[in-house]
C-alpha atoms as an extended CHARMM CRD file, in Angstrom:
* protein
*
       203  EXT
         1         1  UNK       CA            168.5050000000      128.7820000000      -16.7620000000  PROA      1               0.0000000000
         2         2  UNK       CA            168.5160000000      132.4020000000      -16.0640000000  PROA      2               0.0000000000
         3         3  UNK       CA            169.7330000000      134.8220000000      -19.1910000000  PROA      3               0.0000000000
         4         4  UNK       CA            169.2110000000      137.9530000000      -17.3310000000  PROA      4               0.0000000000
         5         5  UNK       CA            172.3940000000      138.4360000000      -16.2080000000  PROA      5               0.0000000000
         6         6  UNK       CA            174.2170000000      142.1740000000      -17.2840000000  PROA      6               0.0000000000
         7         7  UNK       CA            176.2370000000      141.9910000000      -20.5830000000  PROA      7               0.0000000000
         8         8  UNK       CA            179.3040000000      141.3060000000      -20.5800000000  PROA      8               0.0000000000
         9         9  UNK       CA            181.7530000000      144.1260000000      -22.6990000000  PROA      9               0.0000000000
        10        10  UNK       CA            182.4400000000      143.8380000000      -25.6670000000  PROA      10              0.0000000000
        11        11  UNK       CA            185.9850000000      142.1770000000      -26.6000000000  PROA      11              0.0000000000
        12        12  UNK       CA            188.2110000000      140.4940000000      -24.3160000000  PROA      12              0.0000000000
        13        13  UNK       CA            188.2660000000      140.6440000000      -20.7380000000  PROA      13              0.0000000000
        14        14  UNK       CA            190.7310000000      139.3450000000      -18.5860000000  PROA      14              0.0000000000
        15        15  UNK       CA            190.1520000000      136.5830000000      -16.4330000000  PROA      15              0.0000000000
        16        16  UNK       CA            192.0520000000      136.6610000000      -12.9450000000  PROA      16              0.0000000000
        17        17  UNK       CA            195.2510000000      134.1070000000      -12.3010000000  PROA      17              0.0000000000
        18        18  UNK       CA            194.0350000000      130.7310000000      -11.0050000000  PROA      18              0.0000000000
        19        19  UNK       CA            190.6950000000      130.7620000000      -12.5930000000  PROA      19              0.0000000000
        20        20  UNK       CA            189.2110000000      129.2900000000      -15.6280000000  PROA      20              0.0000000000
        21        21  UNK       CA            186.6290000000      130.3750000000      -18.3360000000  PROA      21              0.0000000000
        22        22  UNK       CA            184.5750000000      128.7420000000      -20.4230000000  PROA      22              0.0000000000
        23        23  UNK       CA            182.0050000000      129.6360000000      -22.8970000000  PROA      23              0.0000000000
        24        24  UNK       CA            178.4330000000      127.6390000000      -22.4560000000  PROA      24              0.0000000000
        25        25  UNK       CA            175.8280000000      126.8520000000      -24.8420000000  PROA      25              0.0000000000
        26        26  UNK       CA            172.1910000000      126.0000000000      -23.7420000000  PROA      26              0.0000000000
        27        27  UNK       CA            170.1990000000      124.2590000000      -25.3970000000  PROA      27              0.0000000000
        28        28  UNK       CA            166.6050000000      123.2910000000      -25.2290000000  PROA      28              0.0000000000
        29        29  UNK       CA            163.6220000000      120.6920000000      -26.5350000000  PROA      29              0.0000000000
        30        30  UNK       CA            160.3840000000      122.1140000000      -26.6320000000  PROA      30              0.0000000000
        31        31  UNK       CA            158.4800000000      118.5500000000      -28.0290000000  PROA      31              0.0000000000
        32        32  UNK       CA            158.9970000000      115.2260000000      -27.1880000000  PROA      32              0.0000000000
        33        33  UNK       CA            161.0430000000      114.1520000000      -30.1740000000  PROA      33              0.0000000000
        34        34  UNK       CA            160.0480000000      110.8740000000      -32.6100000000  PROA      34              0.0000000000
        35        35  UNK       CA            162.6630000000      109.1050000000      -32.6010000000  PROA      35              0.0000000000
        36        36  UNK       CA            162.8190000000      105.3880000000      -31.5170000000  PROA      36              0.0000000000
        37        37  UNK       CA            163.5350000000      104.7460000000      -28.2360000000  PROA      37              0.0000000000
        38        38  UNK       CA            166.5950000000      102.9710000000      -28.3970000000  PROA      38              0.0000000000
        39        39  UNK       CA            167.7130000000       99.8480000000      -26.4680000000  PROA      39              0.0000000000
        40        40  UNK       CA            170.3470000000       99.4410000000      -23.7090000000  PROA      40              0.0000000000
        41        41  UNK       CA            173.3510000000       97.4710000000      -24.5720000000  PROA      41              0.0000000000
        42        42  UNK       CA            173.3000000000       94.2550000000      -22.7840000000  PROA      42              0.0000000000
        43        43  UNK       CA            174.3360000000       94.3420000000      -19.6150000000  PROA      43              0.0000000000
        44        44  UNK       CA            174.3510000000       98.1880000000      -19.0270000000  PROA      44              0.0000000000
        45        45  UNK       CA            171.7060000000       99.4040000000      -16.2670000000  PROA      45              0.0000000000
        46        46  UNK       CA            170.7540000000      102.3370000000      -15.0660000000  PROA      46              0.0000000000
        47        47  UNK       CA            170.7680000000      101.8240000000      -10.7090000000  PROA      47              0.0000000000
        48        48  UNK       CA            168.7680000000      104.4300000000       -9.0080000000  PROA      48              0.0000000000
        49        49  UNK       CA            171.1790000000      106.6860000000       -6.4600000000  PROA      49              0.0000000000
        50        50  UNK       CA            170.1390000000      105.7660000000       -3.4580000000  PROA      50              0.0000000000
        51        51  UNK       CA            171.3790000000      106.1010000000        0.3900000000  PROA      51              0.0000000000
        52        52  UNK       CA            174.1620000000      108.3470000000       -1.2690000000  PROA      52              0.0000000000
        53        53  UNK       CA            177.7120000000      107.4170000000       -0.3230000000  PROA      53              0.0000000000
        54        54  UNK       CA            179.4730000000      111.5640000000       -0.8430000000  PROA      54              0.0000000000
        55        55  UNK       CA            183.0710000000      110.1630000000       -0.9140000000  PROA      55              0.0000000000
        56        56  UNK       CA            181.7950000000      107.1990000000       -3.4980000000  PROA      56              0.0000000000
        57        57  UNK       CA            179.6200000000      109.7600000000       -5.6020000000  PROA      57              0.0000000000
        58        58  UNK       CA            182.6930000000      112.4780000000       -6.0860000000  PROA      58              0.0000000000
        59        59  UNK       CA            184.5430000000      110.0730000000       -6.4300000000  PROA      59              0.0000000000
        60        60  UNK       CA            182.4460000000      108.6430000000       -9.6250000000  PROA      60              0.0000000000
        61        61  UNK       CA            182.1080000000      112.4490000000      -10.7810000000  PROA      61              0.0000000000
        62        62  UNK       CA            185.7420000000      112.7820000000      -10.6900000000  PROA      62              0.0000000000
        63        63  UNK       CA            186.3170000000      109.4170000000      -12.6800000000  PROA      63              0.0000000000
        64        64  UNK       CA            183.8110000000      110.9080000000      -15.4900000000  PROA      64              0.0000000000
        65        65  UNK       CA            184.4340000000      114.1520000000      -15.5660000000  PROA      65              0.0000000000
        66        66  UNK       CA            188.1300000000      115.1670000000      -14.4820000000  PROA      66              0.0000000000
        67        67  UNK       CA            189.4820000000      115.0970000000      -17.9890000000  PROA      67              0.0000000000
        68        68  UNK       CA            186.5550000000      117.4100000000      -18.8330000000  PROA      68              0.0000000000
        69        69  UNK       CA            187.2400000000      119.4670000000      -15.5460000000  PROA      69              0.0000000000
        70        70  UNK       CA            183.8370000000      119.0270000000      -14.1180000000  PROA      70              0.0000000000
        71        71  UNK       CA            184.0320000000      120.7810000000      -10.6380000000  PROA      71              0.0000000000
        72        72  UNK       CA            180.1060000000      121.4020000000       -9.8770000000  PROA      72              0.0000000000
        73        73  UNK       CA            180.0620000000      118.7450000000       -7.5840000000  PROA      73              0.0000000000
        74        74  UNK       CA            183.2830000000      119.2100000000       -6.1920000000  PROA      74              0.0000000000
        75        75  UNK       CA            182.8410000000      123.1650000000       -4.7730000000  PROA      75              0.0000000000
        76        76  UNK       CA            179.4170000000      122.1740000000       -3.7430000000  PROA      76              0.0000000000
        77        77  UNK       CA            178.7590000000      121.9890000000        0.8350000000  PROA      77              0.0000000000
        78        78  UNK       CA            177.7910000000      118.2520000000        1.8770000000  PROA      78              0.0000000000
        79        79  UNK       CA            174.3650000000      119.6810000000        3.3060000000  PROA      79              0.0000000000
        80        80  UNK       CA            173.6280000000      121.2320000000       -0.2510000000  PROA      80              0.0000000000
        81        81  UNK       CA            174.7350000000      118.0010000000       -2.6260000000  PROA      81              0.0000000000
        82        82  UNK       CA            173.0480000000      115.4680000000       -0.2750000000  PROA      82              0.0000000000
        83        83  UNK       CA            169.7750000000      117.4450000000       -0.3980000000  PROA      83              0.0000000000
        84        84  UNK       CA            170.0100000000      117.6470000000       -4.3580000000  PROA      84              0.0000000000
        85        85  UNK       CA            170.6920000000      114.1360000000       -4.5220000000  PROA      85              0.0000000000
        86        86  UNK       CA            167.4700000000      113.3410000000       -2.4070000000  PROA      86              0.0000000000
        87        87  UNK       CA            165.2430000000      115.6790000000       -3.5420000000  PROA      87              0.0000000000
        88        88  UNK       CA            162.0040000000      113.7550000000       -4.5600000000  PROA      88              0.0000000000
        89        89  UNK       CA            162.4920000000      116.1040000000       -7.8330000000  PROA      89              0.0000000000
        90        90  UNK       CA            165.5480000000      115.0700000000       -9.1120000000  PROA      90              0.0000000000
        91        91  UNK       CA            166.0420000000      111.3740000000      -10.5350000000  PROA      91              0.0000000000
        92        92  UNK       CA            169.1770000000      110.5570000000      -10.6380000000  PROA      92              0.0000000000
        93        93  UNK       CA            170.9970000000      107.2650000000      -11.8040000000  PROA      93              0.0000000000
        94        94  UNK       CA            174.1270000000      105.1910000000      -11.6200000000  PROA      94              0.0000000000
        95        95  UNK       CA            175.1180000000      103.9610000000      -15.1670000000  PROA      95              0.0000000000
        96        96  UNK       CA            176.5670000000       99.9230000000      -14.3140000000  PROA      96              0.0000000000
        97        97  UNK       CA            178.1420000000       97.5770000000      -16.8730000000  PROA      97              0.0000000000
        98        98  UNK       CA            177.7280000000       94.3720000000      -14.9860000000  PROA      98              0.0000000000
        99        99  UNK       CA            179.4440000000       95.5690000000      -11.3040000000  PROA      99              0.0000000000
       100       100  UNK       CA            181.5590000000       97.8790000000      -12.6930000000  PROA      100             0.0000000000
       101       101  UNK       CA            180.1060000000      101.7950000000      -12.5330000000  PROA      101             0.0000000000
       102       102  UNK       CA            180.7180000000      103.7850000000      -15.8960000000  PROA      102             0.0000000000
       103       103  UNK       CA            178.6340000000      106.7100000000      -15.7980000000  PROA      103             0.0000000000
       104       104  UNK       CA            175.9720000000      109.2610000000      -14.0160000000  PROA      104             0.0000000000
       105       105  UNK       CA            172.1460000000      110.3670000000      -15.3760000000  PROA      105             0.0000000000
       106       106  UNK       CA            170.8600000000      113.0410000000      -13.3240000000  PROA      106             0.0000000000
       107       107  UNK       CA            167.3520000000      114.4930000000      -14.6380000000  PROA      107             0.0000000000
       108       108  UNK       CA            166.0500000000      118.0200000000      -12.4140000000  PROA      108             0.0000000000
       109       109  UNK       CA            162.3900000000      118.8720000000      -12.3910000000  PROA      109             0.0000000000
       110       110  UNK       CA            162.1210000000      121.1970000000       -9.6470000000  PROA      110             0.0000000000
       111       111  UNK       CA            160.7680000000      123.4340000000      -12.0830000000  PROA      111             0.0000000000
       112       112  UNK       CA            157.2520000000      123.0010000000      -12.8040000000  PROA      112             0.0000000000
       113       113  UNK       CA            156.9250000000      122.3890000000      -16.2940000000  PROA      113             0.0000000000
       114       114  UNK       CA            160.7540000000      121.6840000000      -17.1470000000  PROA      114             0.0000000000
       115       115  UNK       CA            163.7040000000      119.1780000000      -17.1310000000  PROA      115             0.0000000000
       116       116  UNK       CA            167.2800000000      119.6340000000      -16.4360000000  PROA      116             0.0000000000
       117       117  UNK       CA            169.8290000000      116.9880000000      -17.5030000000  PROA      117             0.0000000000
       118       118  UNK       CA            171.7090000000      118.1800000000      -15.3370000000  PROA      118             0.0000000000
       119       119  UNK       CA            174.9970000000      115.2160000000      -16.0250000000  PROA      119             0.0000000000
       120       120  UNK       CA            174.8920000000      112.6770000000      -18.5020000000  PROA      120             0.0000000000
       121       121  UNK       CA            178.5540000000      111.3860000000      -18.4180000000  PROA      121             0.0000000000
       122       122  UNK       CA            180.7750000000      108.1660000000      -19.0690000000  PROA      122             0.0000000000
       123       123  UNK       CA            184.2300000000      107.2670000000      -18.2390000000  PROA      123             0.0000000000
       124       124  UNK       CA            186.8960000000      107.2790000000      -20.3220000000  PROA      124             0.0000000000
       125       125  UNK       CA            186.7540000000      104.3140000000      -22.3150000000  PROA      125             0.0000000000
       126       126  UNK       CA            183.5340000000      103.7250000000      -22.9830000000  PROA      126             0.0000000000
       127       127  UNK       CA            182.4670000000      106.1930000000      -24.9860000000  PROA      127             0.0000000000
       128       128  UNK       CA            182.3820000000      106.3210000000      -29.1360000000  PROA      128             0.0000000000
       129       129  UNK       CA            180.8450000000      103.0190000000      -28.8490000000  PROA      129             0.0000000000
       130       130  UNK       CA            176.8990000000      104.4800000000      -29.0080000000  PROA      130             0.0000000000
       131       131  UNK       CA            176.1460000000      104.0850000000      -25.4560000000  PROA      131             0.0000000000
       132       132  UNK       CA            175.5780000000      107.5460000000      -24.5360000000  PROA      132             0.0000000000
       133       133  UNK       CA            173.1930000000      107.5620000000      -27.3900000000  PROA      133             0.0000000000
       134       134  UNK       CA            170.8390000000      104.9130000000      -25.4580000000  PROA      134             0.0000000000
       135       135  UNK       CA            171.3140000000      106.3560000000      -22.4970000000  PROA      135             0.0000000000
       136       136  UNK       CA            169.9820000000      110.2140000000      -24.1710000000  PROA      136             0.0000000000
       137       137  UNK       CA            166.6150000000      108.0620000000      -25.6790000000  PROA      137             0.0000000000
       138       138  UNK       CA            166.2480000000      106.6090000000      -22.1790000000  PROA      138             0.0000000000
       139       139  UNK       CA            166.9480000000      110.1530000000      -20.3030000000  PROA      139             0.0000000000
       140       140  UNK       CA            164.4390000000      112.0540000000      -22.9690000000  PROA      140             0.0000000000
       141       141  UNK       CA            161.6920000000      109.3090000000      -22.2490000000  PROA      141             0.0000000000
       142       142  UNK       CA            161.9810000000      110.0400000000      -19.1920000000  PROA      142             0.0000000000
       143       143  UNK       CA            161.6110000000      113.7810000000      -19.4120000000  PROA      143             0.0000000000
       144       144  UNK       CA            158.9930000000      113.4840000000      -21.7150000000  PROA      144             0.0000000000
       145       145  UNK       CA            157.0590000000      110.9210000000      -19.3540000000  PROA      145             0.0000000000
       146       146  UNK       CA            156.0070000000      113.9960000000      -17.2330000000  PROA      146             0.0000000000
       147       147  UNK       CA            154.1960000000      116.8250000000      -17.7640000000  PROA      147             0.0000000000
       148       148  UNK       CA            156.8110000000      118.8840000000      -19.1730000000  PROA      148             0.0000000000
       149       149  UNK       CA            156.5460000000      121.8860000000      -21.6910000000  PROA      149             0.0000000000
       150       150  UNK       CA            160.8060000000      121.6910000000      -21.9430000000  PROA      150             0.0000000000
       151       151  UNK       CA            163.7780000000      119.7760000000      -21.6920000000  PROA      151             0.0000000000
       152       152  UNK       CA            167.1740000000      121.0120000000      -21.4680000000  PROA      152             0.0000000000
       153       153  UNK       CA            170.8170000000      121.3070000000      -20.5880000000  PROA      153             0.0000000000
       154       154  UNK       CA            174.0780000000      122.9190000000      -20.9870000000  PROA      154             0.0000000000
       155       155  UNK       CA            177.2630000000      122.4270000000      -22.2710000000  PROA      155             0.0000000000
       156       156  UNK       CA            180.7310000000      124.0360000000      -22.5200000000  PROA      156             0.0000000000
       157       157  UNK       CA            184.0580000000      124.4220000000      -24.0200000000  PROA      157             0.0000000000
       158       158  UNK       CA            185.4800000000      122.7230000000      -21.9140000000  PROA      158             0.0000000000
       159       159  UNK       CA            183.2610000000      119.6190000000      -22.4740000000  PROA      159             0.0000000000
       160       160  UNK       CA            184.2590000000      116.6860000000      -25.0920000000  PROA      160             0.0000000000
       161       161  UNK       CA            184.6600000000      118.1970000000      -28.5670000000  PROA      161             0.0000000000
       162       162  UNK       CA            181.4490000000      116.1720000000      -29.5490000000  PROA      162             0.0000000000
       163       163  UNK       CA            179.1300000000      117.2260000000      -26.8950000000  PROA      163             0.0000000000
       164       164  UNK       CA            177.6220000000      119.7740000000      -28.3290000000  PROA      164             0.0000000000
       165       165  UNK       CA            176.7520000000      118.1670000000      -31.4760000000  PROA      165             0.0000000000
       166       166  UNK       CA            175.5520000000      115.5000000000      -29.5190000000  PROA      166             0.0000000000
       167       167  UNK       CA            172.8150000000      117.3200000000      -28.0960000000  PROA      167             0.0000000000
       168       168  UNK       CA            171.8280000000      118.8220000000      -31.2210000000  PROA      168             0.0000000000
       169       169  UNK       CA            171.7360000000      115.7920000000      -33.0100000000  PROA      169             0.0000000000
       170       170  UNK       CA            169.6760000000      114.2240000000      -29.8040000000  PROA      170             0.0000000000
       171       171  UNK       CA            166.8590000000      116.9820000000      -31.0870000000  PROA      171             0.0000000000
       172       172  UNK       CA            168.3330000000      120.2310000000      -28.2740000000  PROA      172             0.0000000000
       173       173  UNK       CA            168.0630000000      123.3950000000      -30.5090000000  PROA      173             0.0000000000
       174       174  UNK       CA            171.2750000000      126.1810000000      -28.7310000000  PROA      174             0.0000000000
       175       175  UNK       CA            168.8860000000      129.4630000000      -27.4920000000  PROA      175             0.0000000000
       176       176  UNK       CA            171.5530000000      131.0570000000      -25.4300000000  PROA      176             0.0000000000
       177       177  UNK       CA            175.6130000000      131.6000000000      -24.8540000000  PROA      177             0.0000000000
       178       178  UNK       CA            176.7880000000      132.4160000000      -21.0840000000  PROA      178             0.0000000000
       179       179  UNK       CA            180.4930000000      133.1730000000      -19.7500000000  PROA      179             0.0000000000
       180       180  UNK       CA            181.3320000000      131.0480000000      -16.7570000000  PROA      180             0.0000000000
       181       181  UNK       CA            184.5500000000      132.2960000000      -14.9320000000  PROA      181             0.0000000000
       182       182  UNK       CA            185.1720000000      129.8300000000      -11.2170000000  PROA      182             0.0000000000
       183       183  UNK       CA            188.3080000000      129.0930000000       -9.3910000000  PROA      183             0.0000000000
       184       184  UNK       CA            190.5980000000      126.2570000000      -11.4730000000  PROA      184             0.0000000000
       185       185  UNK       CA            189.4050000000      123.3700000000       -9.0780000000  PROA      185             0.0000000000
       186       186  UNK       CA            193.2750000000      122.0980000000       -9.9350000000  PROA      186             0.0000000000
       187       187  UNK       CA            194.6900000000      125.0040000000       -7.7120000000  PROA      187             0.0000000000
       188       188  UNK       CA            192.0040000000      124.3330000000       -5.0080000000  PROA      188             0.0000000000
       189       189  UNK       CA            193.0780000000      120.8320000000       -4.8100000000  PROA      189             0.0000000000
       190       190  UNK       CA            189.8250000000      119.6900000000       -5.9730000000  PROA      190             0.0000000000
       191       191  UNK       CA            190.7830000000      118.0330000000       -8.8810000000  PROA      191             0.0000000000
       192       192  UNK       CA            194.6880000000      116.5550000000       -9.2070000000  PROA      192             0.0000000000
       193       193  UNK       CA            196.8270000000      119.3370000000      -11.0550000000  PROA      193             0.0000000000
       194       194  UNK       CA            197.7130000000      116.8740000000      -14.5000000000  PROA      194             0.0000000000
       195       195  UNK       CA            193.6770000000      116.5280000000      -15.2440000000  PROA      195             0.0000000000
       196       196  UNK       CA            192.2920000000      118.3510000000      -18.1200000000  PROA      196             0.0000000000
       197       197  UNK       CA            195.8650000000      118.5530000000      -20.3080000000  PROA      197             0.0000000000
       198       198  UNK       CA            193.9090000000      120.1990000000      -23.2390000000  PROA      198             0.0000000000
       199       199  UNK       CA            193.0320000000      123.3350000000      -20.8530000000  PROA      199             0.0000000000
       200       200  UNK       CA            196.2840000000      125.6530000000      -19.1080000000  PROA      200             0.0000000000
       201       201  UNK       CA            196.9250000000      125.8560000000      -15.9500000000  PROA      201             0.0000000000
       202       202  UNK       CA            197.5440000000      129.9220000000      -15.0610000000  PROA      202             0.0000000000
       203       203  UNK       CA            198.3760000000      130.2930000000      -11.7030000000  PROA      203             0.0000000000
């Protein structure tokens, strides 16, 4: 991720009716890490995406990440997400328990030398139970299986209250802050208007 962008002024700045802003944190690994690679629970598996469905995969990223108000995915053209999604450079995975789907892995290595997790979510419900810790080891050994120099992602304030900690306890040392300012994907219709209580809605 770029960090060449202008500064932005000191102090506050105002942030124009119907959009949202959040502060991100980036984080990188630059070593594979020692932990033990941890176990899936039984009966979670990780399905490659495959002949991607759009309306079933927003549909998924809404599920996990409306609460959070994930709206990547949601702005993005058809053309552009279905091009991602096959790119022979991405992997990206369907988290199943049993039938039922309960989460998203997406790992980006367009960049020679680098990974991107890119989404590692779960729907409400299943997290606090240690899952999303087996599903980092399995996401990191799988970054570190290529020839990679660094791994790393992003989070914001907008995110779960824990998901920053998470990555730093998962071995992701924070390098950078960045503003992001976007339309509120609740006043595009993107995302329904109640999701996302915890952050206003200024219209």
């Amino acid at each position: 991720m770029s960090t060449a962008n202008p500064p932005i002024a000191l102090g506050y700045s105002d942030v124009p009716p119907g959009h949202v802003a959040s502060v991100v944190t980036c984080l990188e690994m630059r070593a594979k890490p020692q932990q033990k690679s941890l176990p899936l629970p039984e009966g979670i598996t990780l399905e490659p995406l495959v002949n991607v469905d759009l309306v079933a995969y927003r549909a998924l990223f809404r599920k996990i990440g409306a609460k959070w108000l994930w709206f990547s995915r949601l702005y993005m053209a058809d053309d552009k997400l279905t091009a991602i999604l096959n790119d022979p450079n991405v992997e990206a995975w369907v988290i199943r328990d049993g039938a039922e789907e309960i989460g998203m892995l997406e790992l980006d290595f367009s960049e020679a030398g680098q990974c991107e997790l890119v989404f590692l979510g779960l729907t409400e419900g299943t997290t606090g139970k240690g899952l999303g810790r087996a599903i980092m080891s399995k996401a990191t050994e799988r970054a570190w299986a290529k020839p990679i120099e660094r791994f790393w992602v992003h989070t914001c304030t907008f995110d779960h209250p824990s998901a920053l900690s998470f990555y730093i306890r998962s071995g992701f040392v924070p390098y950078a802050f960045q503003v992001e300012v976007q339309a509120d994907p609740r006043l595009t219709g993107h995302l329904p208007a109640d999701a996302a209580p915890h952050i206003p809605l200024i219209r």
